[in-house]
C-alpha positions in Angstrom: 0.0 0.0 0.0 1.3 3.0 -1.0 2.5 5.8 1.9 -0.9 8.0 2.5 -0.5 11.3 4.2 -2.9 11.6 6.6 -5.1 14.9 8.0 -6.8 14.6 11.2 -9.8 17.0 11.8 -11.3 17.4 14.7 -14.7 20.0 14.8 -14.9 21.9 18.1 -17.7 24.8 19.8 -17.0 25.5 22.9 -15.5 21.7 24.1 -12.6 22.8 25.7 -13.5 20.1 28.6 -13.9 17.5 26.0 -10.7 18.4 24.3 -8.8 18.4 27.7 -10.0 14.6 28.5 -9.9 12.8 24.8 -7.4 15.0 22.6 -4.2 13.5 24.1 -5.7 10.2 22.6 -5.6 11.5 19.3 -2.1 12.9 19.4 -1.1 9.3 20.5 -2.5 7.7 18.1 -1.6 10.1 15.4 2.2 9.9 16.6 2.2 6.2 16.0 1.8 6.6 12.8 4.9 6.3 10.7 4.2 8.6 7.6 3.2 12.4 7.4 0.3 13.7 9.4 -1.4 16.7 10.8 -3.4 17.7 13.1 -6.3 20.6 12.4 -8.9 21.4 14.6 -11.4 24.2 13.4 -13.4 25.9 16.3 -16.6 27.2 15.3 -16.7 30.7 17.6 -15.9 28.8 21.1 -16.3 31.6 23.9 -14.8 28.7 26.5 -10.9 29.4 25.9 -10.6 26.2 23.8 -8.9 28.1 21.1 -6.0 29.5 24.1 -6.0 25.6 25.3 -4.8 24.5 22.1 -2.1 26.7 21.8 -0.8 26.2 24.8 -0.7 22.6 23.4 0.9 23.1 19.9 4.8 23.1 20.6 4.3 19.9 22.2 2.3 18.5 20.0 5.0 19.5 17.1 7.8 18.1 18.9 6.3 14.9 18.2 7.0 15.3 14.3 2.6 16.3 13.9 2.0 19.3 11.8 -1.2 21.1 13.7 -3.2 23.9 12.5 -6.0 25.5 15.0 -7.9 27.5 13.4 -11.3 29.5 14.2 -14.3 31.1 12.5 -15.5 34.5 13.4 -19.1 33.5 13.8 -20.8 29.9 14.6 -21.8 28.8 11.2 -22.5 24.8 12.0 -21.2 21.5 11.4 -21.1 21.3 7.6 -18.8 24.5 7.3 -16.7 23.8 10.7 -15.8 20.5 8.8 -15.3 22.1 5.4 -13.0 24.7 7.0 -10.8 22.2 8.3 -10.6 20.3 4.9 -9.6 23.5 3.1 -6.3 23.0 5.4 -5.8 19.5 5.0 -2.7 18.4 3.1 -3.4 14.7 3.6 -4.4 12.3 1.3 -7.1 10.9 3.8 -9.1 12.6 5.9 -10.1 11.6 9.3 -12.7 13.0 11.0 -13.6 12.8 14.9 -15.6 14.5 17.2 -14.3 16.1 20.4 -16.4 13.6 22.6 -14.5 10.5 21.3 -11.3 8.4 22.2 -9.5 6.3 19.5 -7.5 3.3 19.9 -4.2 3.7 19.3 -3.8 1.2 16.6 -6.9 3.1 14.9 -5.3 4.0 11.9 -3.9 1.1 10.1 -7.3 -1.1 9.6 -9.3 2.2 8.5 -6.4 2.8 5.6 -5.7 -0.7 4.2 -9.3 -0.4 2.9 -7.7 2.6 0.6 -5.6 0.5 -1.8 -8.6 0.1 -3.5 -8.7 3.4 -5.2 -12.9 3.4 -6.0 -13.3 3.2 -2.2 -13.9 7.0 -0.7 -15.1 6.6 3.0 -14.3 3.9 5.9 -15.8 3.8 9.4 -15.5 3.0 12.7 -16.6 0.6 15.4 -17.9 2.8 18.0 -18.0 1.3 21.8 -20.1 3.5 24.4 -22.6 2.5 26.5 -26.6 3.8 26.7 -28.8 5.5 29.8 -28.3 2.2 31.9 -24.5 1.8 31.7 -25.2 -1.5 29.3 -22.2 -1.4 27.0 -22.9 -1.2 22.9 -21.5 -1.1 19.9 -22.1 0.0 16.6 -21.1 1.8 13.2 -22.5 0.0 10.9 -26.0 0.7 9.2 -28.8 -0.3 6.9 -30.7 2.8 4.9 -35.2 2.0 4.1 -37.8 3.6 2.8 -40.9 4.1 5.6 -43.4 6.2 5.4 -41.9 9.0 2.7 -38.8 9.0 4.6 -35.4 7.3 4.6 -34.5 5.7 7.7 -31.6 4.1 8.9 -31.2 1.3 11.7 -28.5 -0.5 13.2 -26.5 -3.9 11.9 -24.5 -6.4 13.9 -21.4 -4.3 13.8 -19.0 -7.5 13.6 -21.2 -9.1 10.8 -19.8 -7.0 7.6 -18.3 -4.4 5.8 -21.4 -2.6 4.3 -22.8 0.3 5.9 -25.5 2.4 4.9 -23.4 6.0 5.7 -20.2 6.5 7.4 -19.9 8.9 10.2 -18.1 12.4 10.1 -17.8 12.2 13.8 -15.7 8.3 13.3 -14.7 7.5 9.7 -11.8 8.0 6.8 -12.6 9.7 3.9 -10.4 9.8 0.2 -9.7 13.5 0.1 -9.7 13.5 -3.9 -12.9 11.8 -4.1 -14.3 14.5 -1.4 -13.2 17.0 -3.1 -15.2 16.2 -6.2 -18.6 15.4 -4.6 -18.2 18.9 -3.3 -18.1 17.5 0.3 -20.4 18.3 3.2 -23.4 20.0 1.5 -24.1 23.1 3.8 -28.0 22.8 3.6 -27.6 21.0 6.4 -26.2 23.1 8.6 -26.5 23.2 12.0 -25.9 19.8 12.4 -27.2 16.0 11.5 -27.8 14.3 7.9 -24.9 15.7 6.5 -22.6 12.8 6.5 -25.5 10.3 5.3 -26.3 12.7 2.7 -22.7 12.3 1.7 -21.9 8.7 1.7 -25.5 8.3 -0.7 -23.9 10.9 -3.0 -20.7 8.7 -3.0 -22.7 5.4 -3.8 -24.5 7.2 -6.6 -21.8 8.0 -8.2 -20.1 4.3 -8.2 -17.8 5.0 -5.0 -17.8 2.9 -2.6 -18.1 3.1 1.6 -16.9 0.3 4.2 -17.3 -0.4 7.5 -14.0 -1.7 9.2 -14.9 -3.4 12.9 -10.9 -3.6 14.1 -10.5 0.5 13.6 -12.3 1.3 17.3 -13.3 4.5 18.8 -15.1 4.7 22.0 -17.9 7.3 22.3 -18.4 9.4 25.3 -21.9 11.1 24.7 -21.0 13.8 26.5 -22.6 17.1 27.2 -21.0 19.0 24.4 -22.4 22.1 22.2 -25.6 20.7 21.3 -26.7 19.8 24.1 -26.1 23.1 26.1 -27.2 25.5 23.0 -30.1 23.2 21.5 -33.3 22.1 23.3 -34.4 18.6 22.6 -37.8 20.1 20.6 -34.8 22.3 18.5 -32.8 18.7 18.1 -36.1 17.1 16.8 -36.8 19.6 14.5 -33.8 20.3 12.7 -33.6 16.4 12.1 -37.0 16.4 10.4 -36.5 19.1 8.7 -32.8 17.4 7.5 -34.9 14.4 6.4 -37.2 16.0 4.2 -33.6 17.8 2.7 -32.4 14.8 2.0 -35.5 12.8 0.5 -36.1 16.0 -1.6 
């Protein structure tokens, strides 16, 4: 397999806490790995001092040979274009996207990119470990996509059973940069947040790409409190997923 560059991205609003407990993770992970990499994380207006934490950070973090790149929009402008910001820094041939609230393995890395030899495949995911309301431990990543009702749904598949998934996350998967790059990437209709990442892996399949699910590249997901949460009510949450649903049928 040839030597991929690889471009870490990592969305942040105000997650300073979550960046303190789960980013020295990533840099571990991301030192591990033999050939070039960078970290980027774009903050989408944080008011919590995450954008000071990180450079407080960033020597360290290039002592360990990992270009980084912290960077920051002047007004929140949601998921879609937090993500697309950091892509427009990436140098990588593969982009890897995470949100603040999880914790890769350390030996992450090298499942996820095997898959990329194959040059039609664009987007690889994650198995993600957490556990639910009653502390019972779960896993998942993998997904099938149906048609109820005038909507398309999505529910769960045995996440050691396969390699086909519905979507891959953008909070837990690998995408092909070039291939991202000429889908347009995250479409920003969606923005705040949720849909986008399904919306993209469909528009990959359509046009002959393929998406994989790889069970031995594990991420454990802390469902933390983060930005939606404190700045979205649950009645907000609901809404902006229907609404995202109709997008995305339309």
């Amino acid at each position: 397999m040839a030597q991929l560059a690889v471009s870490i991205i990592i969305p942040n609003i105000n997650g300073k806490h979550l960046l303190q407990k789960n980013l020295q993770h990533v840099i571990t992970a991301l030192a591990s790995y033999k050939h070039k990499k960078e970290l980027i994380i774009t903050d989408d207006h944080s008011v919590d001092g995450s954008m000071e934490y990180l450079e407080s950070l960033k020597q360290e973090i290039e002592k360990q040979h990992i270009d980084c790149f912290f960077v920051t929009d002047k007004y929140p402008s949601g998921f879609a274009n937090n993500v697309t910001n950091g892509v427009s820094y990436a140098t990588g041939d593969i982009l890897i996207l995470l949100n603040s609230d999880v914790v890769p393995d350390k030996d992450f890395l090298e499942p996820l990119l095997a898959h990329f030899s194959d040059e039609k495949v664009f987007a690889v995911g994650c198995l993600e470990r957490t556990t639910d309301d009653n502390g019972v431990a779960k896993e998942y990543g993998r997904s099938q996509g149906y048609f109820s009702r005038g909507f398309i749904l999505h529910k769960a598949l045995d996440a050691k059973d396969g390699t086909s998934t519905f979507w891959v996350s953008c909070g837990s998967g690998a995408f092909r940069k070039s291939i991202w790059n000429k889908l347009g990437g995250l479409d920003r209709l969606y923005n705040p947040f949720y849909w986008e990442d399904i919306d993209l892996s469909y528009r990959a399949v359509k046009s002959g790409y393929t998406i994989l699910f790889e069970s031995k590249s594990i991420i454990h997901h802390f469902h933390e409190k983060g930005a939606i949460k404190s700045i979205f009510s649950p009645n907000d949450v609901k809404k902006i997923v229907f609404r995202n649903q109709f997008i995305f049928f339309c």
